[in-house]
C-alpha positions in Angstrom: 31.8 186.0 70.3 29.9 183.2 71.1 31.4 180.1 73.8 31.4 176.5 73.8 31.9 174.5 76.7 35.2 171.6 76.6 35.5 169.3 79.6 38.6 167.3 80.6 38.9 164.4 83.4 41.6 165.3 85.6 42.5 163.1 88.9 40.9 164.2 92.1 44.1 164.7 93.7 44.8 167.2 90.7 41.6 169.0 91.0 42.3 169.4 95.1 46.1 170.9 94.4 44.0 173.4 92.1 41.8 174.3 94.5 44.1 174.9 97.0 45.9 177.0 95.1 43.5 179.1 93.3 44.4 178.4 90.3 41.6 178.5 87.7 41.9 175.4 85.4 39.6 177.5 82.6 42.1 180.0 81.9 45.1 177.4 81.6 43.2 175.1 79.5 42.2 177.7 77.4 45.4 178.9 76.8 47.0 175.7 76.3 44.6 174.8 73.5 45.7 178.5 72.0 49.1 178.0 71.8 48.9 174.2 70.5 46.5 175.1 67.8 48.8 178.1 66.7 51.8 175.2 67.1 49.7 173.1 64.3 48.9 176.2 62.2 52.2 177.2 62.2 53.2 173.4 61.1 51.0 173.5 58.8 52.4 176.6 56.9 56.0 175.2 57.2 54.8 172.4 55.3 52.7 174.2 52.6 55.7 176.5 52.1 58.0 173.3 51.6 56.0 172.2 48.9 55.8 175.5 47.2 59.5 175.8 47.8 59.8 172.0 45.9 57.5 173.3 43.0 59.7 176.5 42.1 63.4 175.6 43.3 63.9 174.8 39.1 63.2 178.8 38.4 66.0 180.5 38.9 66.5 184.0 40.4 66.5 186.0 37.4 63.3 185.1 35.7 61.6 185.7 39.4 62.8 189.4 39.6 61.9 189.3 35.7 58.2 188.0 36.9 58.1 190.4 39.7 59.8 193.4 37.8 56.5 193.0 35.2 53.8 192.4 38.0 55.0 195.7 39.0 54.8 197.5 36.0 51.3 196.0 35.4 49.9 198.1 38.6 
C-alpha cells in the first residue's frame, strides 16, 4: 500500500495541548477522514437505493417472487 502525505493548519496552542499529551494527531486524522468517507459512502448508497426503490415501488410483490422464482430456475 502506498502513502500520501495530507496536512492540516491547526492553532499553536492546539498543537502544544497535543504535545503535551502525547497524542499523535496522524492517527486521529487518519481515522477521522475513515469514518467521514465511510459516512459519505454510506449516504451515497442510501440515496441510490431511494432511487431504485422510486423506479420499482409500481411492481408489485408477486411478479418479484415471479422474476426471482425464474432467475432461480434459470441457474
Amino acid at each position: 500500500m502506498s502513502y500520501v502525505t495530507v496536512s492540516a493548519k491547526i492553532p499553536r496552542k492546539l498543537r502544544q495541548l497535543l504535545d503535551k499529551y502525547g497524542i499523535k494527531p496522524s492517527q486521529i486524522i487518519r481515522k477521522a477522514l475513515e469514518e467521514e468517507v465511510k459516512r459519505r459512502m454510506l449516504k451515497e448508497i442510501e440515496e441510490k437505493a431511494k432511487e431504485l426503490s422510486r423506479k420499482v415501488s409500481h411492481i408489485s410483490d408477486e411478479e418479484i417472487v415471479r422474476i426471482i422464482r425464474e432467475d432461480r430456475e434459470r441457474k
